[in-house]
N, C-alpha and C positions, 0 to 999 in steps of 0.2 A: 674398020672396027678397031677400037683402042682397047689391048689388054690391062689385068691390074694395076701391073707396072706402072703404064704410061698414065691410068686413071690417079695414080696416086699422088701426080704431082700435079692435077687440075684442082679449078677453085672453083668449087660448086656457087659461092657466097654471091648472092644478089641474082641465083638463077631462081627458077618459078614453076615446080610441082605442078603438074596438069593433073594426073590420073597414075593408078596401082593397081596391075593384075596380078592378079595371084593363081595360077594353073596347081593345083593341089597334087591330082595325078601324075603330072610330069614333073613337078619341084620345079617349079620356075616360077622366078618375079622378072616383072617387067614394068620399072617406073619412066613417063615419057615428063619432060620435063622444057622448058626453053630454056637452054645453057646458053649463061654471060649476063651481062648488066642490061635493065633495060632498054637503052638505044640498038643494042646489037645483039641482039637472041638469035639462038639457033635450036631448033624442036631437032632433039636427041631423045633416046630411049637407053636404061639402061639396063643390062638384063641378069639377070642372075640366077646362074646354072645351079644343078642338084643340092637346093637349097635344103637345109636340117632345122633350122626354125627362122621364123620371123616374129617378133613384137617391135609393136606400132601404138604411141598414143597422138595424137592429134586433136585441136581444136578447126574443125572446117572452118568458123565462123573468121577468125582467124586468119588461118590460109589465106580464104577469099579478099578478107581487109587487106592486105600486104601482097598480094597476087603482083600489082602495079609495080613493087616495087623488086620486090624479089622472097619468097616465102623461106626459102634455106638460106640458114646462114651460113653453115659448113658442114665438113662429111670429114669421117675418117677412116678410108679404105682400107681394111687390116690384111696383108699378102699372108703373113706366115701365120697369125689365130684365123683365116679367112670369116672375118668377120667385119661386115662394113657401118658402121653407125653415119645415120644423115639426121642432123641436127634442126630440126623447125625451128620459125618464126615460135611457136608454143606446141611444141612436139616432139620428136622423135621418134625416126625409121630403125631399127636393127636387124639386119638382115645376115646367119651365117650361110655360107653358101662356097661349093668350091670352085666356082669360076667367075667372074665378072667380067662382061664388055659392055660396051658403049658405042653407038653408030648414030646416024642422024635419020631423022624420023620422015 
């Protein structure tokens, strides 16, 4: 499992958004993604502990159009406002939360 730290100096750019849960009761998100470019993906999850808000806009249609090629172009994991923004293809994830890891799915 990779802490913030280590997430913060990953390059989310040309990976591909599967699915977003969002557990309410527990404060937790949990986005599973294939991290890397497409010839070499790796289906990671990433998760985000005692989360205080989320806003999300997205176009699916979108998404789905550029899935092939990679849907995020970049992320900006915040350690000290812990607050992570992931940038869509035509979107944006904001997620404040006080812990973040990453594991492979």
């Amino acid at each position: 499992m990779l802490s913030l730290n280590e997430l913060d100096s990953m390059d989310l750019h040309d990976s591909n958004i599967k699915s977003m849960r969002i557990d309410y009761a527990k404060k937790v998100v949990e986005i599973d993604m294939d991290f890397g470019e497409k010839s070499v993906r790796t289906p990671v999850t990433i998760t985000f502990n005692e989360v205080s808000s989320i806003s999300e806009t997205s176009d699916l249609v979108e998404l789905n159009k550029n899935a092939r090629f990679g849907n995020i172009c970049y992320w900006r994991p915040r350690q000290a406002e812990k607050i992570t923004h992931i940038y869509l293809v035509d979107g944006c994830i904001s997620i404040r939360a006080e812990s973040v890891t990453m594991r492979r799915s």
